[in-house]
N, CA, C and O atoms as a Tinker XYZ file with bonds, in Angstrom:
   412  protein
     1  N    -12.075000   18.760000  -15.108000    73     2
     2  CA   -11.788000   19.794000  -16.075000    64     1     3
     3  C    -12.478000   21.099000  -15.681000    63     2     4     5
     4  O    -11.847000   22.093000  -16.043000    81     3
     5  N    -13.568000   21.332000  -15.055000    73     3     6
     6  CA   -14.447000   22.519000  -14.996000    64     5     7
     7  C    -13.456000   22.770000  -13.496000    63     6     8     9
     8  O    -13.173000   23.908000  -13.122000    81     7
     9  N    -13.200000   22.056000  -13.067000    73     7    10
    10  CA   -12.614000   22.653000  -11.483000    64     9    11
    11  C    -11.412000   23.620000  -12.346000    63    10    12    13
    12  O    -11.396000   24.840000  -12.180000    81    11
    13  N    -10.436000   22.942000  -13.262000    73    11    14
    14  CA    -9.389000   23.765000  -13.382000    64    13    15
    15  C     -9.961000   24.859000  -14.224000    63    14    16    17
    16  O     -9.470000   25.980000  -14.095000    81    15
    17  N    -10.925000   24.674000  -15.060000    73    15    18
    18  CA   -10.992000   26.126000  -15.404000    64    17    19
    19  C    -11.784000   27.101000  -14.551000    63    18    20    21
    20  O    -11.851000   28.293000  -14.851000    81    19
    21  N    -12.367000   26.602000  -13.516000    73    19    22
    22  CA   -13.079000   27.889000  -12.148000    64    21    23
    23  C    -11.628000   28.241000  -11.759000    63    22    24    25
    24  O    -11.330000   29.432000  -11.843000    81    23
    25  N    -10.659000   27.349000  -11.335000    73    23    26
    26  CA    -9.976000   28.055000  -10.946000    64    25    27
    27  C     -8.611000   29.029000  -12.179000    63    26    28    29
    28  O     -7.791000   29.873000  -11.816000    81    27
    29  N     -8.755000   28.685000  -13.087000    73    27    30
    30  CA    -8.331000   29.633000  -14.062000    64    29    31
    31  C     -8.674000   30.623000  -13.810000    63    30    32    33
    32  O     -8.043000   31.566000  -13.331000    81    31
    33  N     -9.878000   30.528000  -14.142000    73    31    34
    34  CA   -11.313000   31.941000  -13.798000    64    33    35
    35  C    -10.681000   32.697000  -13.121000    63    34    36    37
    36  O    -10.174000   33.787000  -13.387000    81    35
    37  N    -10.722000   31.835000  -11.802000    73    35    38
    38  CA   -10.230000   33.073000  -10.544000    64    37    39
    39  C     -9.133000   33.622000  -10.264000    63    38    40    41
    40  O     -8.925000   34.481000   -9.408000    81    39
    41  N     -8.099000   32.934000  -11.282000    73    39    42
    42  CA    -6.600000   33.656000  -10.918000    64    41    43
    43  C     -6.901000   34.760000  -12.165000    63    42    44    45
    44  O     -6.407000   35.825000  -11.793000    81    43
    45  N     -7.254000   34.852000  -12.928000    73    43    46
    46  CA    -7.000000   35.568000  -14.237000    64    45    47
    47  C     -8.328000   36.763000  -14.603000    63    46    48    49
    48  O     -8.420000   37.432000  -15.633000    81    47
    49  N     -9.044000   36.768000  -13.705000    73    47    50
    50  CA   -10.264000   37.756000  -13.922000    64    49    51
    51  C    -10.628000   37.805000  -12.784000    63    50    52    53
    52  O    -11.235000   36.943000  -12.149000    81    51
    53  N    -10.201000   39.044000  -12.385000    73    51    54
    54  CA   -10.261000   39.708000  -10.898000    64    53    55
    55  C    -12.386000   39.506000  -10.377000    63    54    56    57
    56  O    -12.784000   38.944000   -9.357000    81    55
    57  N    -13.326000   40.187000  -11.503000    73    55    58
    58  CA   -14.165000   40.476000  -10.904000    64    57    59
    59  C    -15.049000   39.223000  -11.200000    63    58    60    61
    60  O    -16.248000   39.465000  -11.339000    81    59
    61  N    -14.655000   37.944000  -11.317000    73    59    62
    62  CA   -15.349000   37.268000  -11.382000    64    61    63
    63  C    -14.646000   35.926000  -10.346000    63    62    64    65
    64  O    -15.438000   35.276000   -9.664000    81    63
    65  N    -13.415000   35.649000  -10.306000    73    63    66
    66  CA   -12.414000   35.358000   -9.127000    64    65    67
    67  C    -13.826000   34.971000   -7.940000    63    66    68    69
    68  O    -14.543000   34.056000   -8.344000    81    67
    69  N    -14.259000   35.632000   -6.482000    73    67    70
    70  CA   -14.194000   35.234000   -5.747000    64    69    71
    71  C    -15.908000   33.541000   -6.009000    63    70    72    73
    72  O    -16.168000   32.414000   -5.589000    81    71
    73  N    -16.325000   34.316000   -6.701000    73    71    74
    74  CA   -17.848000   32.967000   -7.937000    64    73    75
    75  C    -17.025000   32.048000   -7.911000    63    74    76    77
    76  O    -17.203000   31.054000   -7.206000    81    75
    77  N    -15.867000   32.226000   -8.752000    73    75    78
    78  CA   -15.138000   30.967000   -9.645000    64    77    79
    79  C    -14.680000   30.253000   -8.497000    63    78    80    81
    80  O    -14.757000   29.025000   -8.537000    81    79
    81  N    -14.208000   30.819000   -7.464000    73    79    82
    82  CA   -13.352000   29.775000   -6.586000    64    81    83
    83  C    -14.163000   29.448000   -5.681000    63    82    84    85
    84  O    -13.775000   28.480000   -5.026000    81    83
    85  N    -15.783000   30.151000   -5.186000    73    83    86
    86  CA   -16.398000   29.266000   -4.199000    64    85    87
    87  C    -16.795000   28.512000   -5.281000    63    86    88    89
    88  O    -16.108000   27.536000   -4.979000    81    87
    89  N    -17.428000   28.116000   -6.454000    73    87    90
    90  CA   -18.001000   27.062000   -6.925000    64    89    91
    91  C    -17.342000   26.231000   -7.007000    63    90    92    93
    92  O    -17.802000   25.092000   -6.918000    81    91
    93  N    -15.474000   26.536000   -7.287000    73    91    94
    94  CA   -14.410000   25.647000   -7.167000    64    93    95
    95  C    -14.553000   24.148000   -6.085000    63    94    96    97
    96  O    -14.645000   22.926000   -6.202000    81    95
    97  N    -14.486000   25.416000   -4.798000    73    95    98
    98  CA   -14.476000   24.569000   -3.617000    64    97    99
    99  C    -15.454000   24.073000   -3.342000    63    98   100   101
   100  O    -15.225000   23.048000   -2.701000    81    99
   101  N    -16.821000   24.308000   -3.531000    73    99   102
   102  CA   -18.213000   23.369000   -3.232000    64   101   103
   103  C    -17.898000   21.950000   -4.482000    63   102   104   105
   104  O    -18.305000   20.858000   -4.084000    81   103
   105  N    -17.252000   21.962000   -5.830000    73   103   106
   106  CA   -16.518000   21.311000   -6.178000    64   105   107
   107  C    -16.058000   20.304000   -5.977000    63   106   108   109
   108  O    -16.454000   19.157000   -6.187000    81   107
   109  N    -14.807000   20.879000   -5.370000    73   107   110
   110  CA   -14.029000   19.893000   -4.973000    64   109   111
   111  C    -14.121000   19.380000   -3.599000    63   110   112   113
   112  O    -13.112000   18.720000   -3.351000    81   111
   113  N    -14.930000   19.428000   -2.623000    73   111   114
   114  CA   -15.616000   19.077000   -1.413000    64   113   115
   115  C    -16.227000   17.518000   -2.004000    63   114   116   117
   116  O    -16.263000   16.603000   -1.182000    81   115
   117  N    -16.567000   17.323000   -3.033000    73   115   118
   118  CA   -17.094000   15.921000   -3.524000    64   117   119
   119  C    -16.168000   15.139000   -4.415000    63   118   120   121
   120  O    -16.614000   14.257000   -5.149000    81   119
   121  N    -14.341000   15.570000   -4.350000    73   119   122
   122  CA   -13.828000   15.039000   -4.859000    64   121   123
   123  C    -12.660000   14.032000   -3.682000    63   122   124   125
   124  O    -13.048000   13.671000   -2.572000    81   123
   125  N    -11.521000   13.783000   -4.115000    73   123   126
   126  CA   -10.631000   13.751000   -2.715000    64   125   127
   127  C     -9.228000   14.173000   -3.050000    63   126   128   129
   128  O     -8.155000   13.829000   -2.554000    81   127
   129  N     -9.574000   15.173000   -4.214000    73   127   130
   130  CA    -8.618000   16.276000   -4.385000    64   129   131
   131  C     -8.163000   17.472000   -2.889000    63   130   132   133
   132  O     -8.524000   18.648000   -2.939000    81   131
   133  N     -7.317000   16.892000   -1.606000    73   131   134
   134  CA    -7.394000   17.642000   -0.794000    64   133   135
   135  C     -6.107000   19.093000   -1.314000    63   134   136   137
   136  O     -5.915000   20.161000   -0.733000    81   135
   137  N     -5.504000   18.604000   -2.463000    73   135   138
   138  CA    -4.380000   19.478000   -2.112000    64   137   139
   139  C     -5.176000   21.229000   -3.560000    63   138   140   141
   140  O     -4.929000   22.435000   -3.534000    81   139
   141  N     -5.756000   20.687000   -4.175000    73   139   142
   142  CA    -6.364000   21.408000   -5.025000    64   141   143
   143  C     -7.372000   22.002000   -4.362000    63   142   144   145
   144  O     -7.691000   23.160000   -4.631000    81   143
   145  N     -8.086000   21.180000   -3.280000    73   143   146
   146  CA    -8.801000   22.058000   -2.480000    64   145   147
   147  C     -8.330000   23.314000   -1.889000    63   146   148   149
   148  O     -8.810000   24.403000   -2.204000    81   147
   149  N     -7.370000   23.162000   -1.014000    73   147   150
   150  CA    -6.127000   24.123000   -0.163000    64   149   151
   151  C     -5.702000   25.104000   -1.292000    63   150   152   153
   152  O     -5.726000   26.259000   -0.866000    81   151
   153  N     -5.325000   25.018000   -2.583000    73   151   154
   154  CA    -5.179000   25.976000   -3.526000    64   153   155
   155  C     -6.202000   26.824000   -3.643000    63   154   156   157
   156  O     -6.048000   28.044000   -3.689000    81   155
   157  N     -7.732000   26.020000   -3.722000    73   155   158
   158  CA    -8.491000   26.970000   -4.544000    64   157   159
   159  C     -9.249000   28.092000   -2.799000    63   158   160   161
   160  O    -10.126000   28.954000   -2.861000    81   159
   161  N     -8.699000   27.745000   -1.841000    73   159   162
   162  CA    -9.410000   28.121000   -0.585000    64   161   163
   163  C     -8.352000   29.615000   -0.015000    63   162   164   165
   164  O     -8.551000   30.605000    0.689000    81   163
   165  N     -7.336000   29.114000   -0.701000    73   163   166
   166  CA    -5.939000   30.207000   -0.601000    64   165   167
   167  C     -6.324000   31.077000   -1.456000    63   166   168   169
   168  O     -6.601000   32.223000   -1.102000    81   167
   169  N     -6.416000   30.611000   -2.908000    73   167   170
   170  CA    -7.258000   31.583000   -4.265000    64   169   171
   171  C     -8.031000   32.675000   -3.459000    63   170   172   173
   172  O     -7.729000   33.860000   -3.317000    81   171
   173  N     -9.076000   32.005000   -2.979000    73   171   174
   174  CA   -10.773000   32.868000   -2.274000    64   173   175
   175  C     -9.973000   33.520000   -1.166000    63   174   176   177
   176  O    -10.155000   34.736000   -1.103000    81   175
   177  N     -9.226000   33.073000   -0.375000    73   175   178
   178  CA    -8.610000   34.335000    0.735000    64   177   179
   179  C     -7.727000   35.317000    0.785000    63   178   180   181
   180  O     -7.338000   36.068000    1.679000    81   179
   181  N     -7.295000   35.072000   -1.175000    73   179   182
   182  CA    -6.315000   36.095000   -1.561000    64   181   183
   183  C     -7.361000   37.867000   -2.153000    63   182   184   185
   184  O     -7.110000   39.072000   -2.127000    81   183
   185  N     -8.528000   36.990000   -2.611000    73   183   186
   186  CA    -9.701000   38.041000   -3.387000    64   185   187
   187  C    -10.799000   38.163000   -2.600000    63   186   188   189
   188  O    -11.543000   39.096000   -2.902000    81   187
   189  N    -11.103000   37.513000   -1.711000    73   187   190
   190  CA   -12.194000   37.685000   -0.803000    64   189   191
   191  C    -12.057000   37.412000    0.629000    63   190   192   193
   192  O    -13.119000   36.939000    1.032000    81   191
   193  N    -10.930000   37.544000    1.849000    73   191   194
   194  CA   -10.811000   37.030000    2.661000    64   193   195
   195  C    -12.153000   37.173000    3.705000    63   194   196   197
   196  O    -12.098000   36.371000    4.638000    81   195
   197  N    -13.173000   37.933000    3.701000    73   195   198
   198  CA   -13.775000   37.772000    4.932000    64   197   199
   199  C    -15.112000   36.525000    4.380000    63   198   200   201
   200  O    -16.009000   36.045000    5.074000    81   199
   201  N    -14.875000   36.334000    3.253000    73   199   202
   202  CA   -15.738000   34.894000    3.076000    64   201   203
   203  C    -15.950000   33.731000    3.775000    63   202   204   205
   204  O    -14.829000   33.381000    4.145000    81   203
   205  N    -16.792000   32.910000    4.177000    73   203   206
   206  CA   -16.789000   32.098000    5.180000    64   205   207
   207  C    -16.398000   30.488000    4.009000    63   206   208   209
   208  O    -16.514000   29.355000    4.474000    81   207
   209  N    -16.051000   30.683000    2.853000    73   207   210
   210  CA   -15.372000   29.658000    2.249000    64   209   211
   211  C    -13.899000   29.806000    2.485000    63   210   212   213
   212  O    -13.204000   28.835000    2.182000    81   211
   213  N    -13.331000   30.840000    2.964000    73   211   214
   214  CA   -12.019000   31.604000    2.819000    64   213   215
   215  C    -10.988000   30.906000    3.880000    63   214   216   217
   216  O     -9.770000   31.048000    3.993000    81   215
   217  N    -12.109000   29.931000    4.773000    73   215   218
   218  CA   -11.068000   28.963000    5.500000    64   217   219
   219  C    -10.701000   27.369000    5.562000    63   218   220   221
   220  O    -11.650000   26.633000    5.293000    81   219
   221  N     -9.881000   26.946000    5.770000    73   219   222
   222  CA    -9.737000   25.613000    5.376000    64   221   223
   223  C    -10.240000   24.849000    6.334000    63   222   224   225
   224  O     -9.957000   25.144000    7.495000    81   223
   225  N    -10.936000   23.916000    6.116000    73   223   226
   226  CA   -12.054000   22.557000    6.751000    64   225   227
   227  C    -11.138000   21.807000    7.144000    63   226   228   229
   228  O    -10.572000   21.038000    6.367000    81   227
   229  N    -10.859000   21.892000    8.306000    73   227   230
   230  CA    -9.752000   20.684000    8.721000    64   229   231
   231  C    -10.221000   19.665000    8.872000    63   230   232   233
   232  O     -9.533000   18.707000    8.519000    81   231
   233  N    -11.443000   19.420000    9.394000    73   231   234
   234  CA   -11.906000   18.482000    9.492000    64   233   235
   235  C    -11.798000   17.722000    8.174000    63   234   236   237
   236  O    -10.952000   16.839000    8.029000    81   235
   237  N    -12.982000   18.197000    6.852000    73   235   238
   238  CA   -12.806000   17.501000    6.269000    64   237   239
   239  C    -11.634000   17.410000    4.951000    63   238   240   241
   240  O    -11.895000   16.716000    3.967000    81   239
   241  N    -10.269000   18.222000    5.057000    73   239   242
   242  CA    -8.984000   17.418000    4.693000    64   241   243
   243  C     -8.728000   16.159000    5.603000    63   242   244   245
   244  O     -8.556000   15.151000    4.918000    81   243
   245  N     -8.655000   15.938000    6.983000    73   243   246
   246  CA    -8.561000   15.010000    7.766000    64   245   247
   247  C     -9.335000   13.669000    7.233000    63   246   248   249
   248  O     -8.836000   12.578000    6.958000    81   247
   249  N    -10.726000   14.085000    7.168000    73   247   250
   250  CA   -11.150000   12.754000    6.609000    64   249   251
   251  C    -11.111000   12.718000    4.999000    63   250   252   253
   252  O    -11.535000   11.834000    4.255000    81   251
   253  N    -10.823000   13.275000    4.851000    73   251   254
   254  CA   -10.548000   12.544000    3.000000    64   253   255
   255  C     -9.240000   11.949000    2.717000    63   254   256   257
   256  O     -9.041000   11.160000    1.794000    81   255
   257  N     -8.044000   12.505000    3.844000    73   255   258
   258  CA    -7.153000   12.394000    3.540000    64   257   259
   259  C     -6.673000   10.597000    4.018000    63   258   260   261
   260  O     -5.920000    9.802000    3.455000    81   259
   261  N     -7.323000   10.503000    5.007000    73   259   262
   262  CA    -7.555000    8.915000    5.543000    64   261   263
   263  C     -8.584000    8.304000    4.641000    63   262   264   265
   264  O     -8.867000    7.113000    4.767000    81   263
   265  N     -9.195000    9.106000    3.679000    73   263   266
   266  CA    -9.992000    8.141000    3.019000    64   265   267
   267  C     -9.032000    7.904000    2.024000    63   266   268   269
   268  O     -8.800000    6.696000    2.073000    81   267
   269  N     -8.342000    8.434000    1.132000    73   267   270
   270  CA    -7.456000    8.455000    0.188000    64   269   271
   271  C     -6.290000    7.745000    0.417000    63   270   272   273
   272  O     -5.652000    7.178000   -0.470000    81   271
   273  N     -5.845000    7.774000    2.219000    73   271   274
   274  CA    -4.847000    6.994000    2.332000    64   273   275
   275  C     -5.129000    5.000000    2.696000    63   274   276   277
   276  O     -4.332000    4.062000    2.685000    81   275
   277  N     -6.395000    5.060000    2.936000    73   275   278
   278  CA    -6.998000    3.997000    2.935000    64   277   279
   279  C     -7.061000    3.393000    1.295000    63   278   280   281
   280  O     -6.748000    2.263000    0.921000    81   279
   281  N     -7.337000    4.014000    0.848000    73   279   282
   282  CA    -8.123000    3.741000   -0.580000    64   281   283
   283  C     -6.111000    3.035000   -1.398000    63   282   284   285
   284  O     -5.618000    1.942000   -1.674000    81   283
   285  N     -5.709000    4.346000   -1.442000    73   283   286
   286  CA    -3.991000    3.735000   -1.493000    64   285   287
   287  C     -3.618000    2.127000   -0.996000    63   286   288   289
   288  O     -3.515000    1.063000   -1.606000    81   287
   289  N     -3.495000    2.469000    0.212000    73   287   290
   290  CA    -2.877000    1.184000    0.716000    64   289   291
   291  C     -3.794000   -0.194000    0.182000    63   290   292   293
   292  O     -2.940000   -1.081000    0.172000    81   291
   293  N     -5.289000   -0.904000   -0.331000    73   291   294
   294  CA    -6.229000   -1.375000   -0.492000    64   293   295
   295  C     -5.846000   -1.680000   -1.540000    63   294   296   297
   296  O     -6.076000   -2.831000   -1.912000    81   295
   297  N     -4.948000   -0.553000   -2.613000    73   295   298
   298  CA    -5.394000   -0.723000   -3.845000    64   297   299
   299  C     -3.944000   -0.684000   -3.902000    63   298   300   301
   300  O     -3.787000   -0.315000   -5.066000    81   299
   301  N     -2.865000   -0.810000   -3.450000    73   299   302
   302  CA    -1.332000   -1.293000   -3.281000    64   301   303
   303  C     -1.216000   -2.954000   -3.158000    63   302   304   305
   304  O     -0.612000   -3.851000   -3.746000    81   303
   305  N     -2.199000   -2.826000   -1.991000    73   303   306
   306  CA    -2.387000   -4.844000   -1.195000    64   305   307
   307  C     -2.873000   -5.157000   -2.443000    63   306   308   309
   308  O     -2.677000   -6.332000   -2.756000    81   307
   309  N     -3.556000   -4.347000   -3.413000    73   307   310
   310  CA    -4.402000   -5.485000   -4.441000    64   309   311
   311  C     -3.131000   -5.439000   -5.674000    63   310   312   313
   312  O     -3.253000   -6.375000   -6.464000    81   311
   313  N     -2.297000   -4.790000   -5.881000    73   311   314
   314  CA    -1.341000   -4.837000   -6.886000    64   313   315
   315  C     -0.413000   -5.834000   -6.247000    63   314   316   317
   316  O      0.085000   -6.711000   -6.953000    81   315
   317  N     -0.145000   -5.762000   -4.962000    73   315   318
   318  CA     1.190000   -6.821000   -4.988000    64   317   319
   319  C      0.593000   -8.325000   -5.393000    63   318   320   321
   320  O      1.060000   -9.120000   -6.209000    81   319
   321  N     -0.574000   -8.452000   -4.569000    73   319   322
   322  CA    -1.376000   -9.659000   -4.622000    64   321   323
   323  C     -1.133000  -10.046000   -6.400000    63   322   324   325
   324  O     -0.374000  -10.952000   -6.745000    81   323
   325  N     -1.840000   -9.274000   -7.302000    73   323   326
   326  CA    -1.862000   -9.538000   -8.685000    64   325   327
   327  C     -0.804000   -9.533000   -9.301000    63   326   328   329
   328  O     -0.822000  -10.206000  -10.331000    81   327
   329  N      0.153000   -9.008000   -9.053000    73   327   330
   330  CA     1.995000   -9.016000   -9.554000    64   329   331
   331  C      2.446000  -10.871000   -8.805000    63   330   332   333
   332  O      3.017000  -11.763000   -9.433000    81   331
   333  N      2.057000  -10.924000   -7.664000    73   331   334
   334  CA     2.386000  -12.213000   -7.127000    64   333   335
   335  C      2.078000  -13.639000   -7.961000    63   334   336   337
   336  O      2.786000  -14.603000   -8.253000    81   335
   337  N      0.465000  -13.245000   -8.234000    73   335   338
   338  CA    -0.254000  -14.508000   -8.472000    64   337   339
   339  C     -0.202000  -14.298000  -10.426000    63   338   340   341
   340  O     -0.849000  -15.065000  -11.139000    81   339
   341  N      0.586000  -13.260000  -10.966000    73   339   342
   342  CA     0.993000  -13.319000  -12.536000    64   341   343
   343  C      2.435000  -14.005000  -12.610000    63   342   344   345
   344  O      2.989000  -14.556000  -13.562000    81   343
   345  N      2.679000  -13.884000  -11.858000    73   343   346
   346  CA     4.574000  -14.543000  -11.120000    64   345   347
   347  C      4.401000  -16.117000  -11.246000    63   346   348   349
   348  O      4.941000  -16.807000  -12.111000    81   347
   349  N      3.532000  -16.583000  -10.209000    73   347   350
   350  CA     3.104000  -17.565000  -10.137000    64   349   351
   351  C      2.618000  -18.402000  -11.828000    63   350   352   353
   352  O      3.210000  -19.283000  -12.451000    81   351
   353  N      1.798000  -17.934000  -12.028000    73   351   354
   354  CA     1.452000  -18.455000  -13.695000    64   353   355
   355  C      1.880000  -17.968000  -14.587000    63   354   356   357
   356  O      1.215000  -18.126000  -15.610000    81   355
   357  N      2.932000  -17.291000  -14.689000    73   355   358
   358  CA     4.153000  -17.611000  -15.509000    64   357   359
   359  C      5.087000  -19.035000  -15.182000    63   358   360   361
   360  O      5.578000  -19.849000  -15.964000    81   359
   361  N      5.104000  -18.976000  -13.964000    73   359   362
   362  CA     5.894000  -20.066000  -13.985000    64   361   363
   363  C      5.189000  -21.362000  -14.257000    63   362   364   365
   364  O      5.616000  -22.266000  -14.975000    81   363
   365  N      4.291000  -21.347000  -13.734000    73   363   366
   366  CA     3.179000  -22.802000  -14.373000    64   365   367
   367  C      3.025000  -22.585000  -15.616000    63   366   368   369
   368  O      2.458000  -23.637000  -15.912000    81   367
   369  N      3.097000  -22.048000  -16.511000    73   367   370
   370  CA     2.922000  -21.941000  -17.955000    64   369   371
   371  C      4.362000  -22.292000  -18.958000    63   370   372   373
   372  O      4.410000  -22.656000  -20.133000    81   371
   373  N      5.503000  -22.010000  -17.943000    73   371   374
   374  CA     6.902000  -22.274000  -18.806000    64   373   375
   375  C      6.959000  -23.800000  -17.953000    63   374   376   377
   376  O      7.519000  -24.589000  -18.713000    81   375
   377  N      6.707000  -24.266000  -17.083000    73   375   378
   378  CA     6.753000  -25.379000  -16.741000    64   377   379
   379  C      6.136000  -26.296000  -17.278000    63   378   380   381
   380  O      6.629000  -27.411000  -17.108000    81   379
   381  N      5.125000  -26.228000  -17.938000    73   379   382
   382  CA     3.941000  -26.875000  -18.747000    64   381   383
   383  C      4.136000  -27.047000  -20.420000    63   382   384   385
   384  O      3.982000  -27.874000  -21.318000    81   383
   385  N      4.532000  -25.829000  -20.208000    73   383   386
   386  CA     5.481000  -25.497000  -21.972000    64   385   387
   387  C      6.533000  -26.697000  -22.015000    63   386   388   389
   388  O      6.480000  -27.676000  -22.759000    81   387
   389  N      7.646000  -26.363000  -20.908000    73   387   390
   390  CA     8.737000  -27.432000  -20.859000    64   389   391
   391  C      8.229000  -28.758000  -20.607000    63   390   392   393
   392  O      9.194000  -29.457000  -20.915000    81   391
   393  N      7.581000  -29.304000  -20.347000    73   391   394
   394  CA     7.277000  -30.896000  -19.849000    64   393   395
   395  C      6.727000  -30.726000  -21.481000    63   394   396   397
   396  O      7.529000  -31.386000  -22.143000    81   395
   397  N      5.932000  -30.259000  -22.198000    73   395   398
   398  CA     5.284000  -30.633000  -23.478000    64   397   399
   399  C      6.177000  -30.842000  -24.369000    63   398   400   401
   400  O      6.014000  -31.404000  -25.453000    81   399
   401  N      7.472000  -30.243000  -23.785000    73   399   402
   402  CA     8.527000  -29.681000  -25.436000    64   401   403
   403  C      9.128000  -31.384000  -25.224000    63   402   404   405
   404  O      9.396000  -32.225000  -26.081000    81   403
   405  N      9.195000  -31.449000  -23.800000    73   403   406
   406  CA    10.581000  -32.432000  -23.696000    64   405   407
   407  C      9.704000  -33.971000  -23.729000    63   406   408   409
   408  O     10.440000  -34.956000  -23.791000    81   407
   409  N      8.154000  -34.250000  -23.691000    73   407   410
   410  CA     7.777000  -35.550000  -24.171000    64   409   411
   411  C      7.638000  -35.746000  -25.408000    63   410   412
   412  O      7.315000  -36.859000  -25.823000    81   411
C-alpha cells in the first residue's frame, strides 16, 4: 500500500515526485514486484533523469524474475499434486459411502 501511494506521490506532485519514487524503488528492491519496479524507475527518469536510481538493474529484474518464476512453477507442482490427491479421496470416500449403503 505505501509503494502505491509513493508512487501516487510522484505522478501527481511535481516537487515532491523525484523522494516519492526513489523511496518507491529502494521499496520495491525487497519485494518481487519486477514490473512495478520498471514503472516506478521510468516515473524517476521522467522527473529526475540524471539520478543514479533513474536506471533499471538488470541484473536484479533477472534474478527476481527467476526467483518468481521458480517460486510459480513450485507452487503450480504443489497445486496439481493437491487437486490429484483430493481426486483421489473423493473417490475413496464415495466408494466407502457405497459399500456402507449397499451392506
Amino acid at each position: 500500500m505505501a509503494i502505491q501511494r509513493l508512487l501516487s506521490i510522484g505522478n501527481h506532485c511535481p516537487p515532491l515526485a523525484p523522494e516519492a519514487f526513489k523511496t518507491a524503488i529502494n521499496l520495491l528492491k525487497k519485494t518481487l514486484d519486477v514490473t512495478t519496479y520498471g514503472e516506478a524507475v521510468k516515473g524517476l527518469a521522467n522527473v529526475a533523469p540524471n539520478d543514479a536510481n533513474a536506471v533499471l538493474d538488470e541484473d536484479w529484474i533477472e534474478q527476481t524474475s527467476k526467483t518468481v518464476r521458480l517460486k510459480t512453477e513450485k507452487l503450480e507442482a504443489e497445486l496439481k499434486s493437491y487437486k490429484n490427491n483430493m481426486i483421489k479421496e473423493s473417490i475413496r470416500v464415495c466408494i466407502r459411502h457405497l459399500f456402507i449403503v449397499c451392506t
